[in-house]
Residue, then its C-alpha position, 0 to 999 in steps of 0.5 A: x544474519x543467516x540464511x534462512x531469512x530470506x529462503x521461505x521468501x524466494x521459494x514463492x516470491x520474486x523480489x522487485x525493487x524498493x517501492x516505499x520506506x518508512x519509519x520501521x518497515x521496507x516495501x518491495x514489489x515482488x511477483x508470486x511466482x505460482x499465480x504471476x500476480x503482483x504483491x508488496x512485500x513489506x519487510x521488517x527485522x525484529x530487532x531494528x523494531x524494538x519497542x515497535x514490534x506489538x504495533x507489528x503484531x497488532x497490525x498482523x491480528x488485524x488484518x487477519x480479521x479483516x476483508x473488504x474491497x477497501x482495506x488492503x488485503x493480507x495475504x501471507x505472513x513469514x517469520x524468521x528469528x530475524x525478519x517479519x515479512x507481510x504479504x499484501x496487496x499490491x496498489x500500483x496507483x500510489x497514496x491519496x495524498x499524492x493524488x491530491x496535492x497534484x490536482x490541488x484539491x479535488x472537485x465535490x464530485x471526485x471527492x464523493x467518489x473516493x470520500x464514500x470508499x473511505x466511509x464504506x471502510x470505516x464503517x466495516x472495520x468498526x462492525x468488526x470491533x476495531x478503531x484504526x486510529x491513523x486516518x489519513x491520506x498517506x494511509x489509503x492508495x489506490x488501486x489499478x481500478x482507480x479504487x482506494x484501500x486502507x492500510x496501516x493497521x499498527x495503532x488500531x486499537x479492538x477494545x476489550x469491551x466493545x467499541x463503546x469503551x473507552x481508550x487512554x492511548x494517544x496516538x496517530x499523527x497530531x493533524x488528524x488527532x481529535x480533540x478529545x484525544x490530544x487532551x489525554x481524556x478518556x475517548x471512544x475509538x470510533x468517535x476519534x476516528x469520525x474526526x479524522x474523517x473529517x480532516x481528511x474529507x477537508x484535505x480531499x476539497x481544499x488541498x490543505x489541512x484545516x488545523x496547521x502550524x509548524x509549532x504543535x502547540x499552537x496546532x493543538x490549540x487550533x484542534x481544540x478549538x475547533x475553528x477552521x477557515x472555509x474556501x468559498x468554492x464549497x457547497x452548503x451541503x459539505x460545509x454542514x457534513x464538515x461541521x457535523x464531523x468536526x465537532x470538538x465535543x464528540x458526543x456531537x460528532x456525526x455516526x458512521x451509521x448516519x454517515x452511511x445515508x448523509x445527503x451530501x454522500x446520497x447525492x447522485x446515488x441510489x442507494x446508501x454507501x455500501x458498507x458490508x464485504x463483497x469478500x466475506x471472511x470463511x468464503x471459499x470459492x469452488x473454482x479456486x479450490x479445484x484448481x489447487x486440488x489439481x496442482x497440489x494432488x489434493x481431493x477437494x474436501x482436503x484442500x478446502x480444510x487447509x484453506x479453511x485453517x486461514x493460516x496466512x502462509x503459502x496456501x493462503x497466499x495462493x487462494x486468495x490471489x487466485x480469488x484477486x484473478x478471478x475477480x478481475x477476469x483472468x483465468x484461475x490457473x496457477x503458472x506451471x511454465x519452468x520459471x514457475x516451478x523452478x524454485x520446489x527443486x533448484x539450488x539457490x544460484x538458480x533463484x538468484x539468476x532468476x531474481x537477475x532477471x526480475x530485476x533487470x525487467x523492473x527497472x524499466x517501469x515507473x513506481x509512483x508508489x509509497x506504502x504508508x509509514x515504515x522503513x528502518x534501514x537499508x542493511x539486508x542479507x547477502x546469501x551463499x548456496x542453498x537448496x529447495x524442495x517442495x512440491x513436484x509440477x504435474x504435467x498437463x496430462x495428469x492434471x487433466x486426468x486428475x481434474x477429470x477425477x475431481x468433477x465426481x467428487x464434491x467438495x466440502x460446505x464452506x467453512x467459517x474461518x478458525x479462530x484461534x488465540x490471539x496473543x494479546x500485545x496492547x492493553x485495549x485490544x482483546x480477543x473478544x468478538x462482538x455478535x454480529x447482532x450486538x454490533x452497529x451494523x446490521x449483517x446481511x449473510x455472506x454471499x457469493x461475489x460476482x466478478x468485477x468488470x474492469x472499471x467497475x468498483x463493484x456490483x452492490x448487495x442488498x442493502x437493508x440499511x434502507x429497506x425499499x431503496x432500489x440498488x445502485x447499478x450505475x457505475x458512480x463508485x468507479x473514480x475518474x480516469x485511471x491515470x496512465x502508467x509509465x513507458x517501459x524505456x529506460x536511461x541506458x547509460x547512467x552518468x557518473x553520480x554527482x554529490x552534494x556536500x560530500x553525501x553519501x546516501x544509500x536510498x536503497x541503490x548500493x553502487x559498486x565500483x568495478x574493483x568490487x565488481x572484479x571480485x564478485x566470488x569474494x563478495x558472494x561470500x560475504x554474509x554481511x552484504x546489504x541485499x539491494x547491493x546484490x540486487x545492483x550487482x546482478x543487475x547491469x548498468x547497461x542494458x545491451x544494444x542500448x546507448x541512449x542516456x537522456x531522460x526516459x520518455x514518460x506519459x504524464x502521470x498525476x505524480x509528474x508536474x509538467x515543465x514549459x522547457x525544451x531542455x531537460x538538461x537545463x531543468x536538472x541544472x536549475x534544481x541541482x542550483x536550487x537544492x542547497x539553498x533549501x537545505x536538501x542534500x541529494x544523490x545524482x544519478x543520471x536524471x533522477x535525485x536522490x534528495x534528503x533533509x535532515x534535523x540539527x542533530x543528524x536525523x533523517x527528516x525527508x527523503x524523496x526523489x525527483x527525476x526529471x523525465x521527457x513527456x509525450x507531450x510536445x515541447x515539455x519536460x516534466x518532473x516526477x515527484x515520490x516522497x519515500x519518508x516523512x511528513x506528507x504536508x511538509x514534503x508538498x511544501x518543499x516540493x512546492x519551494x523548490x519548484x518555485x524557486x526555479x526558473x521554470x514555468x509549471x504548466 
């Protein structure tokens, strides 16, 4: 591999630690360096993915088009010969499905809260002419504001006809899959979708799937016939929704246009689910745009046509995140402190002390974080010098001369996002757009959006779904209290690892011995070097002026089950018992287990962790769950098994 993969990347970005893996992709936190904002940074390389490289592409298209406060934003696309990275949102709260499994199942209440987010994005997606196909909760996560956002856009299908046409692909996760779809008929995307819904909406009140079995056979049976058990603690009103969305014949199944206004959606609202983009595409905020004209030396009719291209690269990036500060309140200004700027004219040694120190800072935090289906391997690139160039800071003075210039020169009207030739990667999808009169909905015209107040999901628009209907200026949409965010202490010193069965695992933590550590300038050369052991390398073991080696000291957190112990050694040791008997092959590494499961032929199954942590709370100890790869339902019950199979009481 060469150099260049990587380079483009660090001019902007500073790469964190490993937040989520998956089938074909690597998620890393990363730091945009221009505008301090947080991203997830997925990484893939184009020949690990193979026959999985359109699903890529197509995801890419898709998310392009796509801009709605609860799909996961894109904001930057850089390919290499060998890599494709993919910018996005960060969403710090983790997956639904690890929110759900730890409060067992969520109140009707709570339920609506997150069920009317997932409609609202349902139903725009589907105004813009495309089916998602994967529905489910390990597809959406939540945000710092406790709001959800889709992801995983790699099997949406845009059919070529419209959303009436129908599709022959059978795809997703079998669970969610609708019945028409897993007898390989002909089905209509949306129809498919209405289902999911609907296994997802059960998932969200019980806390377990409606159709389940080991054996998929046996589960599609289950699937097309359509019969499911009700708990008793469900209302009326969301067992009659459940039996409208799980219609086995899906000319039966409910609308997402009739679902928008549904009684049991409508209750304790004013107003209809709000569907349409408070971010319409082709906007172009003044403020966002001033502010780039300023750092970059650009008129604003110039920097206003360069957005206008919509090209996902550094200057999307960098409008859109000021865009995401703006909307949460911060000032829209770019960082222009020599960190910042340090990158446009510094040598590659430079960024990779820099990138020492991102490090180092980040491994004190707590990632309760997986993101979606997608890593392929730990093998990454190992770099020698390399020099940058780029733009020049400008001082405060000229800034503030420039920006003086500016005020008399008026910016260009905002411009429609260009449209450009897709290159077509799946039969079923096609460049042809429907008009915004022949689709379901209705479009209002893009308007500007108001700054969202902290704990406020939104201020709704004219909904003219429901003409007469007054606007709902409650705060309903706002989820239940953000879950507390982990301490910033850390283990300082790390025990020796400890190996089950002889396991050599590398879940993203490339250890280096000392000898290797002696012989760093050899290493330095070496192009063959998995990044993350450079990562580790540049990183110390032991933080200065720190000797404590318990466990770290966390908040409780709805991915930390909590233990009735005094003794954090003593729970380590009982799950450290408990681990072979399940089957699970685990790395040790002070509190924390690196745990993994594999099939008869060697095959990777699972992989999680499990760290045993201190809590605030007096006299308990708790366990910190993340799954990393992996089936979500058979993860909640090995977790589940090896809980219970501990002599411990969970509190």
């Amino acid at each position: 591999m060469g150099v260049d993969d990587y380079e483009e990347l660090l001019k902007h970005y500073q790469l964190h630690e490993t937040i989520g893996t998956g089938g074909f992709a690597k998620v890393k936190l990363g730091t945009h360096i221009l505008t301090g904002e947080k991203v997830a940074i997925k990484i893939m390389d184009k020949e690990s993915l193979g026959d999985d490289l359109p699903r890529v592409k197509t995801e890419i298209e898709a998310m392009k088009n796509l801009s709605h406060q609860h799909v996961c934003r894109l904001y930057h696309v850089i390919e290499t010969p060998k890599k494709i990275f993919m910018i996005l949102e960060y969403c710090p709260g983790g997956e639904l499905f690890d929110y759900i499994i730890a409060k067992d199942h969520l109140t009707e209440d709570e339920a609506r809260v997150f069920f009317r987010q997932i409609v609202s994005a349902v139903a725009y997606i589907h105004s813009q002419g495309y089916a998602h196909r994967d529905l489910k909760p390990e597809n959406l996560l939540i945000d710092e504001d406790q709001n959800l956002k889709l992801i995983d856009f790699g099997l949406c299908a845009k059919p070529k006809g419209g959303m009436d046409y129908h599709l022959m692909t059978c795809c997703g996760s079998p669970a969610y899959a609708a019945p028409e779809l897993i007898q390989g008929k002909a089905y209509i995307g949306s129809e498919a979708d209405i289902w999911s819904m609907g296994v997802l909406m059960y998932a969200l009140m019980c806390g377990y799937l409606p159709f389940d079995d080991d054996h998929v056979m046996v589960l599609y049976k289950k699937i097309m016939r359509g019969k499911y058990e009700i708990p008793k603690w469900l209302s009326p009103g969301s067992v009659l929704l459940l039996s409208q969305m799980l219609q086995v014949d899906p000319k039966k199944r409910i609308s997402v246009k009739h679902l928008l206004r549904h009684p049991w959606l409508m209750q304790g609202y004013h107003c209809p689910v709000e569907w349409c983009s408070k971010c319409p595409l082709g906007y172009i905020d003044e403020d966002c745009i001033t502010e780039l004209s300023v750092y970059n030396k650009h008129s604003k009719e110039t920097m206003s046509r360069l957005i206008s291209e919509w090209n996902y690269d550094h200057t999307t990036a960098t409008y859109l995140l000021l865009q995401t500060k703006k909307s949460r309140g911060k000032p829209v200004r770019l960082v222009r402190s020599s960190a910042a700027v340090e990158p446009f004219g510094s040598s590659f040694k430079e960024l990779r002390a820099r990138n020492k120190l991102s490090f180092e800072e980040a491994d004190n935090n707590e990632l309760p974080y997986v993101f979606g289906s997608m890593e392929f391997s730990d093998d990454e690139l190992f770099f020698e010098d390399c020099s940058y160039s780029g733009l020049q800071p400008i001082t405060i003075k000229e800034r503030t001369k420039f920006r003086a210039e500016l005020g008399s020169v008026d910016s260009e009207p905002s411009t429609p996002m260009k449209q450009k030739t897709r290159v077509k990667e799946d039969k079923e999808n096609s460049d042809s757009k429907l008009s915004k009169n022949e689709g379901p909905f209705l479009h209002p015209a893009p308007w500007t959006p108001i700054t969202k107040k902290k704990g406020i999901l939104t201020t709704p628009n004219n909904n003219i779904l429901l003409p007469g209907k007054e606007k709902n200026s409650s705060t309903k949409e706002t989820p239940i209290k953000k879950a507390a965010q982990a301490d910033s202490e850390m283990t300082g010193v790390i025990s020796p690892e400890r190996r089950c069965r002889s396991v050599d695992l590398d879940l993203n933590q490339g250890h280096l011995d000392s000898a290797q550590k002696k012989k760093g300038a050899k290493v330095f050369g070496s192009l063959e070097r998995g990044l993350d052991k450079v990562i580790t390398m540049l990183t110390p073991s032991k933080r200065k002026g720190c000797t404590r080696d318990g466990p770290r000291k966390l908040r409780a957190h709805y991915n930390v089950t909590m233990i009735n112990l005094l003794n954090p050694d003593q729970l380590l040791n009982e799950i450290v018992r408990v681990l072979p008997e399940k089957n699970v092959d685990y790395v040790q590494k002070g509190y924390t287990l690196k745990c993994k499961t594999q099939s008869d032929f060697g095959k990777v199954t699972m992989q999680f962790e499990l760290e045993v942590c201190q809590l605030n709370k007096p006299d308990v100890v708790g366990i910190r769950r993340q799954r990393l790869k992996g089936d979500a339902w058979v993860y909640k019950r090995l977790v589940e098994d090896i809980l219970s199979s501990c002599k411990v009481t969970v509190v």
